[in-house]
C-alpha positions as CSV (number, residue, x, y, z in Angstrom):
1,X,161.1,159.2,133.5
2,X,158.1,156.9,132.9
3,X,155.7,159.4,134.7
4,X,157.0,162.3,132.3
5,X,156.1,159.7,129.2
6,X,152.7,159.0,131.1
7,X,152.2,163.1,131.5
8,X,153.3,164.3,128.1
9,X,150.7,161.4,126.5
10,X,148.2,162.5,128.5
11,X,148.3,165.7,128.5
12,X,148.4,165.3,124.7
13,X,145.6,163.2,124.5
14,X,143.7,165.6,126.3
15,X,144.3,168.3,124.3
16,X,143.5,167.2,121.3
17,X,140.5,164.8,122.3
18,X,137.1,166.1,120.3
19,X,134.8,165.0,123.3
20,X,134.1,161.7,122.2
21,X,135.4,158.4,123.1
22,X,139.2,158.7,122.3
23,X,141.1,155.9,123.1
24,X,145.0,155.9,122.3
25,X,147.2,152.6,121.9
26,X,151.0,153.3,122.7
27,X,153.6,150.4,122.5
28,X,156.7,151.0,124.5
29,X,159.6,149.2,123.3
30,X,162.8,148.8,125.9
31,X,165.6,148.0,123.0
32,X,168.3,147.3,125.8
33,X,165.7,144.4,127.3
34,X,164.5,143.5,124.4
35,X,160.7,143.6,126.2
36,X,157.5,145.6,124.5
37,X,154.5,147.2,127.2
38,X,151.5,148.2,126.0
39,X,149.5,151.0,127.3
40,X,146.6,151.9,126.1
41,X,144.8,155.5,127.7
42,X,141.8,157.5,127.3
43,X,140.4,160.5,129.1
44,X,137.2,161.5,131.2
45,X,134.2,163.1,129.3
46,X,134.4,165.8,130.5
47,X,136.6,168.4,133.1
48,X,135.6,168.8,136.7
49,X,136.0,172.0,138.7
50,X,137.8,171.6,142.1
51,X,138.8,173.7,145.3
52,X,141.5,176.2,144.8
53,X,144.4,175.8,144.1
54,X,143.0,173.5,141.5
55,X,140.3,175.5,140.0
56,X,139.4,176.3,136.3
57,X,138.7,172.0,135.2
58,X,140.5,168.9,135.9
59,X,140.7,165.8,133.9
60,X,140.9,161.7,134.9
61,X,143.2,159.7,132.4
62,X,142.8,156.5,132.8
63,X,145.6,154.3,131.3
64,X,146.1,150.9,131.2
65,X,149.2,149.2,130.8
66,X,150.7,145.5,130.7
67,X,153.8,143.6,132.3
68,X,157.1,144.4,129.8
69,X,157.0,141.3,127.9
70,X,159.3,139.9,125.2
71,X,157.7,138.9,122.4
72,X,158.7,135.5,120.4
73,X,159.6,135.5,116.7
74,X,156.1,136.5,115.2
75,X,154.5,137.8,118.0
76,X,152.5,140.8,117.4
77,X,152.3,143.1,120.3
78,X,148.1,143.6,119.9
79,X,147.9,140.1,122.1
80,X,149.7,141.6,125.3
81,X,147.6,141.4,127.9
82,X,146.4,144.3,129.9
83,X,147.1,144.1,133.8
84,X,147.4,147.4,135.3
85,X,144.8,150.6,135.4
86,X,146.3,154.0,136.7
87,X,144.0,157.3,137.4
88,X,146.0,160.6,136.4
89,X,144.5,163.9,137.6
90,X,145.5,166.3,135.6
91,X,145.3,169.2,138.5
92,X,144.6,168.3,141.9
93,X,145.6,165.6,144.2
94,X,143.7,162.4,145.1
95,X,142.6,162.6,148.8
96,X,144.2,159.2,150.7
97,X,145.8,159.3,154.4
98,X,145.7,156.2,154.3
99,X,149.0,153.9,153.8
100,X,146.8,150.9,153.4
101,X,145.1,152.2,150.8
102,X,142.1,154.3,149.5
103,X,139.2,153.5,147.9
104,X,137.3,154.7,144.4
105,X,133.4,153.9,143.3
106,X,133.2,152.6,140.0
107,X,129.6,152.2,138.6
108,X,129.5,150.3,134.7
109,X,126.5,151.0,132.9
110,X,123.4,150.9,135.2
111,X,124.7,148.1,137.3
112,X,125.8,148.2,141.1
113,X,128.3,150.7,142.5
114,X,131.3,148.8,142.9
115,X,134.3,149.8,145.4
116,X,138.0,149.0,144.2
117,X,140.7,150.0,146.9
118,X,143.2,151.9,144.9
119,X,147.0,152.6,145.9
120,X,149.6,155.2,146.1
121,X,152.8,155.5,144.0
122,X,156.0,154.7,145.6
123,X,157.0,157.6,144.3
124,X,154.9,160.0,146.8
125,X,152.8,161.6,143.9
126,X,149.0,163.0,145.1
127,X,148.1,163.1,141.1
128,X,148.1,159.3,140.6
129,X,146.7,156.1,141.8
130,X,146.2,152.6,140.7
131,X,143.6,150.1,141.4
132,X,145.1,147.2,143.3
133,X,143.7,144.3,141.9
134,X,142.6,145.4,138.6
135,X,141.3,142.0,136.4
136,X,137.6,142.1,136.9
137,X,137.9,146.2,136.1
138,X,139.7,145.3,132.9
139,X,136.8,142.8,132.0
140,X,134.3,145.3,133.0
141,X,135.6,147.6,130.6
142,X,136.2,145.5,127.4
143,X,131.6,144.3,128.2
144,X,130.5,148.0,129.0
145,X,129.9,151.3,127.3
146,X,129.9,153.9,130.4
147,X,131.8,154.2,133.4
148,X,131.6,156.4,136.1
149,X,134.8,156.9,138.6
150,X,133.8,158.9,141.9
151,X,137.4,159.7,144.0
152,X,137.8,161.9,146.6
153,X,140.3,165.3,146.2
154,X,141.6,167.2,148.5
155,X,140.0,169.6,149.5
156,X,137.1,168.9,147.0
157,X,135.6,165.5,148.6
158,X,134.2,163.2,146.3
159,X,134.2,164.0,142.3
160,X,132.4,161.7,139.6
161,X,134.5,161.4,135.9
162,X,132.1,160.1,133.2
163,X,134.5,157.7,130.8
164,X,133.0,156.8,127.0
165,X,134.4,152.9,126.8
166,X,133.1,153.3,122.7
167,X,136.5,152.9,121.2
168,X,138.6,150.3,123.8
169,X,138.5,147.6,121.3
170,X,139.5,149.8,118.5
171,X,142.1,152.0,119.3
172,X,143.9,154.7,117.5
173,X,147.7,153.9,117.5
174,X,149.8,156.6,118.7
175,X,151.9,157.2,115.7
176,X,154.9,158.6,118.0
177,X,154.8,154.7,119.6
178,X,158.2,153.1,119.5
């Protein structure tokens, strides 16, 4: 159910993003638990073409989400920290055999290519990976204006998403947040 809720915000976020820098703040509230998670999501710059079956432009979300947390009397949700980063392709699958892991190139700015070794689901799902050890990526990306992901697709070998980091520390809210 969560990957649905991950899908649908994605996909709407990509439909109606103008091309710029659109970052979207969702809070998920678990009444039952009484615990709030904070995701927070934008999309690549721009489509990429792969191989067929996949033809005709694919999308990289990226969303970043926290540990459920329960908040204290007072607490407002904006201080949960961040401690997970997930790539979503919206049509293709993310090329990694591998059961140790796979790895991405990330490249901030104009400094260094950086490798991060990214994981599968548990799930099984080719459409989604998330970076294994995350923190310095989340720094990176609250100092820097432009990021660059380069994954490999099946079928398609290696593909570079262009991501506009204007916009991380000012959010819109997603007005359909619980």
């Amino acid at each position: 159910m969560k990957w649905l809720k991950f899908a649908i915000l994605s996909t709407a976020l990509i439909s109606s993003q103008a091309m710029s820098a659109r970052w979207l703040l969702t809070y998920s509230k678990d009444e039952m638990r009484g615990t709030t998670e904070k995701i927070l999501q934008t999309n690549s710059k721009r489509p990429v073409d792969l191989q067929p079956p996949y033809q005709g432009g694919s999308w990289l979300a990226m969303v970043l989400r926290s540990p459920r947390v329960e908040l204290k009397e007072g607490e407002k949700p904006d201080n949960i920290q961040l401690d997970k980063a997930i790539l979503i392709i919206t049509k293709g699958q993310f090329n990694c055999p591998s059961h140790d892991g796979c790895y991405i190139n990330v490249k901030f700015d104009n400094e260094k290519i950086q490798k991060y070794k990214t994981l599968k689901p548990n799930n099984g799902s080719t459409d989604v990976i998330y970076l294994e050890d995350p923190k310095v990526f989340l720094q990176d990306i609250a100092k820097h204006k432009k990021l660059i992901i380069e994954a490999d697709f099946y079928q398609s070998g290696a593909r570079q998403f262009t991501f506009d980091l204007n916009g991380y520390s000012t959010p819109e809210i997603n007005p359909e947040s619980e």
